[in-house]
Each structure stands twice: as structure tokens, then as C-alpha cells.
Residue, then its C-alpha position, 0 to 999 in steps of 0.5 A: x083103338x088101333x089094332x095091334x100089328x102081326x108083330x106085336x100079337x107074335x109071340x116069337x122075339x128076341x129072348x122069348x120064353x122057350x115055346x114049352x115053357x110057353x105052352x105049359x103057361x097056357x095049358x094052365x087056366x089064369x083064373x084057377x093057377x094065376x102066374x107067380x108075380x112076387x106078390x105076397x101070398x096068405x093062407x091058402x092063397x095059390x100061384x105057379x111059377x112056370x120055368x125052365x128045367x134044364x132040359x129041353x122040351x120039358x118046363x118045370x111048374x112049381x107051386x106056391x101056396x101062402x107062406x110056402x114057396x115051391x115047397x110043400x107045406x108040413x103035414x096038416x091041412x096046408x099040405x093036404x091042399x097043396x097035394x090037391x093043387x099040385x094033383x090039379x095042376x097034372x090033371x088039367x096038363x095031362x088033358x092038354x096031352x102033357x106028359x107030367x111028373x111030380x117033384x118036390x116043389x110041384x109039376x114036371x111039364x113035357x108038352x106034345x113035341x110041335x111040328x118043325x118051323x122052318x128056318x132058312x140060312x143064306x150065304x153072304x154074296x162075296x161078289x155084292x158085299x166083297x169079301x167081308x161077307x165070306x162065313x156070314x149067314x144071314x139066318x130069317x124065318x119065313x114063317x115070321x118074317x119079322x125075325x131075321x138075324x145073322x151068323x158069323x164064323x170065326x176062328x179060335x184057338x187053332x184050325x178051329x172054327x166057331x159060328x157066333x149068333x146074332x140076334x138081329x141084322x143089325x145086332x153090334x155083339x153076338x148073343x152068347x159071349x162063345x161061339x158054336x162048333x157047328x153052323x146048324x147048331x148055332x141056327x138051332x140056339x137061334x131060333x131057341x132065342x127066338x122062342x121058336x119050336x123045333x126047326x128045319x134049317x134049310x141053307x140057300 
């Protein structure tokens, strides 16, 4: 059996899941909270879905129990169950060093902020590609040299400039259809598409 390149053990890709996201799947034992995969749950059959909240750094895991999907069940027994699990679930999160919250369909997740990554931005050569590399960046991450894409700037409506992301090197279309006001905030939605953590951009 060959052995799986460091490519393919990385968990960093284009459309990756948001590192707290990730991290929150992995504070959760498989065997005691398997991962919600549309299967058909009976009785007291139990699975979480770990997903975004709309808020950065903070992943939202809701509960499923049987019949009751993301919502607690009616008093009685069912509920009393799924009042433990969600209980649970905080329980083994906090001891991961989350901070947690209860909501109406399960667990607020916001893990333990991780050290930057670092990304590097550098500046098309005029002098070797000619001018078509004025307000192109190409944007990699040292740390995981399998993922560099590129930056470009262009004009809107106006004086205004906007940086377009591009996932890879190669990539025909930017990811986002609108491009950002700022070159580091572009860098930032980047790296996030990358399902990198936090980063320092360091232009050369």
C-alpha cells in the first residue's frame, strides 16, 4: 500500500472547512457523537452536524436525536436525553479549552484562537513578465507549499481599486464573483478558503 503524500494528509485546500469548524469536529469523539451524514436516525439514535455560525472563529454543533433534528425534543423522556447529550457535548469541548454556549438546537463552539500561519505576498515582475504583471500577487504559504494562488487588482466604478482572489496559480475565475477593498483583506479571504487559521501577510 503506498503511503499518502504530505499533500494528501494536509488538511488545508481549496474550500476547506474553516480551521474552527475543524477543530470543533475533532474536540468530539466519532464514537460517542458520529458526524450527521443524512442517514435516518430512530429512537434515541444520536449524530451532530458541525457548522459555521456566521461568525468567525466560532463553529455551531447542532444535535440530532431520532426524529429530532436540531431541535429539542418535547418534555419527556426524549428531551431529558437530549438535554444530557447537549450537556455532553459542552462537557468534552470545555476540557478541549472551548468556550461554549448553549443554543436552541445544540452547542455554541469557540475553540482556542491558534498561533498565526504565515503567508507571503509577492509582487509581479514587471521586467520578466512585462507589464501584464502590474497589480498581480502571487499569494503561497511557506508552511504548506502546496498552496499558492494569486491576487489581482482592478478597477470599478471609479478611482476605486478591488483585489480579486484566485485560488490557485492557474485558476481561469476568482473565487468570489466581488472583489476586495483592500489587498490584505483579500490575502485573509485566501488563506480562509485555504481553511488556514489566522495569518500574518508578509508582502516581498
Amino acid at each position: 500500500m503506498s503511503t499518502p503524500t504530505a499533500r494528501h494528509r494536509c488538511p488545508y485546500r481549496p474550500g476547506a472547512p474553516a480551521w474552527y469548524v475543524r477543530a470543533t469536529r475533532h474536540a468530539l469523539p466519532p464514537s460517542r457523537f458520529p458526524a450527521f451524514k443524512r442517514q435516518q436516525l430512530t429512537g434515541e439514535q444520536v449524530a451532530v452536524s458541525v457548522g459555521h455560525t456566521g461568525e468567525d472563529g466560532t463553529a455551531h454543533v447542532t444535535l440530532l436525536i431520532g426524529r429530532h433534528l436540531g431541535k429539542p425534543p418535547r418534555p419527556g423522556a426524549a428531551r431529558d436525553t437530549w438535554l444530557r447529550v447537549r450537556a455532553d457535548i459542552a462537557a468534552h469541548l470545555q476540557k478541549a479549552g472551548f468556550a461554549t454556549a448553549p443554543t436552541k438546537g445544540g452547542v455554541r463552539a469557540t475553540p482556542p484562537r491558534p498561533e498565526p500561519v504565515a503567508v507571503h505576498l509577492e509582487h509581479g515582475d514587471v521586467f520578466r513578465d512585462g507589464l501584464d504583471a502590474l497589480g498581480r500577487y502571487r499569494i503561497w504559504c511557506p508552511e504548506h507549499p502546496h498552496l499558492a494562488g494569486r491576487l489581482r487588482n482592478a478597477h470599478g466604478l471609479g478611482p476605486q481599486v478591488f483585489t480579486y482572489v484566485y485560488a490557485t496559480q492557474k485558476a481561469r475565475h476568482p473565487i468570489w464573483p466581488t472583489g476586495f477593498r483592500t489587498l490584505h483583506a483579500a490575502a485573509d479571504a485566501w488563506a480562509a478558503h485555504m481553511g488556514l487559521p489566522p495569518v500574518t501577510v508578509t508582502e516581498t
